[in-house]
C-alpha positions, 0 to 999 in steps of 0.5 A, a space after each residue: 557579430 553580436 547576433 552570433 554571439 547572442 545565438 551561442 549564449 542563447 543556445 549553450 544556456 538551452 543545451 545545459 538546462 537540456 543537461 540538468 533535465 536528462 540528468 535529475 531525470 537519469 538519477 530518479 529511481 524507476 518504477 517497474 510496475 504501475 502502482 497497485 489497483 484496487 483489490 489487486 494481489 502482487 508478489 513481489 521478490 526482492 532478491 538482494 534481501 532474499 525475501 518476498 512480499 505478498 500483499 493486496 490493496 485496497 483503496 477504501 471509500 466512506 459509506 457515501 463513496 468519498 475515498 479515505 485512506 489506502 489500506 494494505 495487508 502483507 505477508 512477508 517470508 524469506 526466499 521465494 517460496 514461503 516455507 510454512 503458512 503464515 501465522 499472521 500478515 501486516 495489514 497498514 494504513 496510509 494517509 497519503 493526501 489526508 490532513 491531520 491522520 491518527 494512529 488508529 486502524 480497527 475494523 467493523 464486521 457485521 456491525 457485531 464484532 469490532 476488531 481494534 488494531 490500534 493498540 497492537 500498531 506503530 506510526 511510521 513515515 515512509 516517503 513523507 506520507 504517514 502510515 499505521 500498522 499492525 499485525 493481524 493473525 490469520 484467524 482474525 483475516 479468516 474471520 473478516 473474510 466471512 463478514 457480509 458487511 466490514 466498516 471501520 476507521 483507518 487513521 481517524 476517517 471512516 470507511 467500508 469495504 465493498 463486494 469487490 473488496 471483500 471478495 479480494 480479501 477472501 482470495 488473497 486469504 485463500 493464496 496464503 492458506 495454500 502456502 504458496 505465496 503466489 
């Protein structure tokens, strides 16, 4: 009898942790799509709020390949279409897992023209990351594309831009200037 009811508590007690799993797991938000890769361009519709986001990724590394903070640039428009060229897009920093981040973003091209983005940005903290952004004129984006070299420094860590990463900037360029935000 007492084996019996050692049993019974043993599995009411393995039934309700089953319970608390499947229900702190049902209330978590889903994440539709995998998180973006480097260099990778997405739209994104978001229907309740009737606006769209362009936006591109980068995942930055120092010049000796140690990752530094993720950068990404935005364009945002109502509707699904984007009603005129953009005159300028967001372009934001993320710490993520560095210690310690400042509010600073600026680029380097050609090691001639430094374009500092801090003066123009705000700090945000969005999911208990901290974040930096600024805006970015679309004459300043045409002039990054033509570089042939861009460094820079996102939050107080060094980084640079390499081929692949530039080019992707020169396409998400080209899918604004089209108008067509897809």
């Amino acid at each position: 009898m007492v084996v019996g009811i050692q049993l019974v508590r043993t599995m009411r007690r393995k039934a309700v942790g089953i319970l608390v799993a499947i229900a702190s797991f049902g209330m978590a938000p889903l994440q539709l799509l995998p998180p973006p890769g480097d260099g990778e361009i997405r739209t994104v519709y978001w229907e309740l709020q009737n606006v769209s986001d362009v936006f591109l990724t980068l995942e930055t590394r120092t010049a000796t390949g140690a990752r530094a903070p993720f950068i990404r640039f935005t364009h945002r428009f109502a509707g699904r279409r984007p009603a005129a060229r953009p005159k300028e897009v967001e372009v934001r920093a993320f710490a993520g897992q560095f210690w310690a981040p400042r509010g600073e973003l600026s680029f380097a091209l050609d090691e001639t023209v430094r374009i500092d983005l801090t003066v123009y940005g705000n700090a945000t903290a969005e999911s208990g990351s901290d974040s930096w952004a600024a805006s970015m004129s679309m004459a300043t984006l045409r002039q990054m594309t033509q570089a042939r070299r861009i460094a820079g420094n996102a939050l107080g860590f060094p980084f640079e831009l390499n081929d692949s990463q530039r080019n992707a900037l020169r396409i998400f360029l080209e899918r604004l200037s089209r108008g067509s935000g897809a």
